[in-house]
C-alpha positions as CSV (number, residue, x, y, z in Angstrom):
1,X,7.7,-81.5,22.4
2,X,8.4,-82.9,25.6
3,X,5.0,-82.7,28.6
4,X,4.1,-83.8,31.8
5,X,0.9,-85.0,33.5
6,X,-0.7,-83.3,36.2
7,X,-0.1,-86.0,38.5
8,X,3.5,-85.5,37.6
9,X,3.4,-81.6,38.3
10,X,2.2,-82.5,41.6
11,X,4.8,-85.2,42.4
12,X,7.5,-82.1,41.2
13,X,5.6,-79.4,43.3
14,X,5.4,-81.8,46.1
15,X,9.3,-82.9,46.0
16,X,10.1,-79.4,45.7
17,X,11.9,-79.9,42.4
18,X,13.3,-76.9,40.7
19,X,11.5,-76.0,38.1
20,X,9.8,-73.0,36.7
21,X,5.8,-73.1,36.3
22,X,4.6,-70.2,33.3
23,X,0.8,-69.6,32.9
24,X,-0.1,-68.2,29.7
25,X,-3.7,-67.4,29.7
26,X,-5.5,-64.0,29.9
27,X,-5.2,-62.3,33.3
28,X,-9.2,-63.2,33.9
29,X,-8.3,-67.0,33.3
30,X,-6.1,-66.8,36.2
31,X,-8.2,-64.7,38.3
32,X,-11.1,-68.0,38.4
33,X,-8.1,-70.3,39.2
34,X,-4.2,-70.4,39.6
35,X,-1.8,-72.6,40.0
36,X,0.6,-70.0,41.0
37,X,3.1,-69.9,37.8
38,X,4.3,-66.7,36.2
39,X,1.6,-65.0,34.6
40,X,2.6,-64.4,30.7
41,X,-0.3,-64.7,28.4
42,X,0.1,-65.6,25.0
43,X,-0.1,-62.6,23.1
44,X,2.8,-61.2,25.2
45,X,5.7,-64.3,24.9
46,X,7.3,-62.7,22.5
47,X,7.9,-59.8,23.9
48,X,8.3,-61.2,27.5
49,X,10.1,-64.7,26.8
50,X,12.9,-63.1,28.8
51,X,11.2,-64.1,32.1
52,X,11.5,-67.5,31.1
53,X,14.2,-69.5,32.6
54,X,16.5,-71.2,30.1
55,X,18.7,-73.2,32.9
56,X,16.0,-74.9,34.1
57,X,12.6,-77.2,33.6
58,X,10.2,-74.8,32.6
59,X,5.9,-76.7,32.7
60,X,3.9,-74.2,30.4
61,X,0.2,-74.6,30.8
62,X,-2.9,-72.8,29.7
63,X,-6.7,-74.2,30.0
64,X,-6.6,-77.6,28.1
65,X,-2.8,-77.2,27.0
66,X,-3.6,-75.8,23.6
67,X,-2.2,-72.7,23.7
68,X,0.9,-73.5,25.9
69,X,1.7,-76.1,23.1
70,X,1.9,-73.3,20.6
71,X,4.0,-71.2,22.9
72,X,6.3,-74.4,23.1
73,X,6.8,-74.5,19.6
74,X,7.5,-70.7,19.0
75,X,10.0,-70.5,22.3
76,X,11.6,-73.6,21.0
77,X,11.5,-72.8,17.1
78,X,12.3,-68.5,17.3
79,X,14.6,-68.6,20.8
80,X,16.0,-72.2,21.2
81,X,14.7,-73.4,24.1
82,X,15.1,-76.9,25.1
83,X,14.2,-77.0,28.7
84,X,9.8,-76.6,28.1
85,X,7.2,-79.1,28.9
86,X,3.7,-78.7,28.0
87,X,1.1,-79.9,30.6
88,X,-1.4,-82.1,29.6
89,X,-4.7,-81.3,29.5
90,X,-4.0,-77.8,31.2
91,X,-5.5,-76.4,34.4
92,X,-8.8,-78.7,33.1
93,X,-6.8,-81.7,33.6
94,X,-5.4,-80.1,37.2
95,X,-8.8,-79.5,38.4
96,X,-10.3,-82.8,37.3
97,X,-7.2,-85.4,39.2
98,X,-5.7,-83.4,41.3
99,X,-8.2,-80.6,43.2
100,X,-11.6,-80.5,42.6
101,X,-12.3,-78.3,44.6
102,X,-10.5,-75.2,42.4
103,X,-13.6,-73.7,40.1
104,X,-13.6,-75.1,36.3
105,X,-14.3,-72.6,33.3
């Protein structure tokens, strides 16, 4: 499973790189903090795995990056996907080296 740091997200968001960001937490998760991805949680990928792009990098995060590694490995394993990077440490890691100033949960 390929991922990327949150220092690296930021370098991507800041060069405008083209690249999909998917959140897959519960709605209330993303209500405390964002990061301003596509809202999927987990319990609805399957159903929904349409919205996510297959012709492009696609970072899947979650809190600590738990759960987005499990959506990795079902997207990859049930629908082929090859394009999906987990992000380390999740929204945690985010808040912690790259803005503090977003409320931890």
């Amino acid at each position: 499973m390929k991922s990327i740091t949150v220092t690296e997200l930021k370098s991507w968001m800041d060069g405008n790189e083209d690249f999909q960001l998917v959140d897959v937490r519960e709605p209330y998760e993303n209500e405390i903090c964002t990061l301003n991805g596509v809202l999927i949680p987990m319990n609805e990928v399957p159903a929904e795995f349409g919205q996510i792009d297959k012709d492009k990098k696609v970072v899947v995060h979650c809190r600590s990056g738990k759960r987005s590694a499990s959506v990795i490995s079902y997207l990859e394993q049930s629908h082929g996907y090859t394009n999906l990077y987990n992000l380390e440490g999740g929204i945690l890691a985010w808040i912690e080296q790259v803005d503090p100033s977003m409320e931890a949960y």
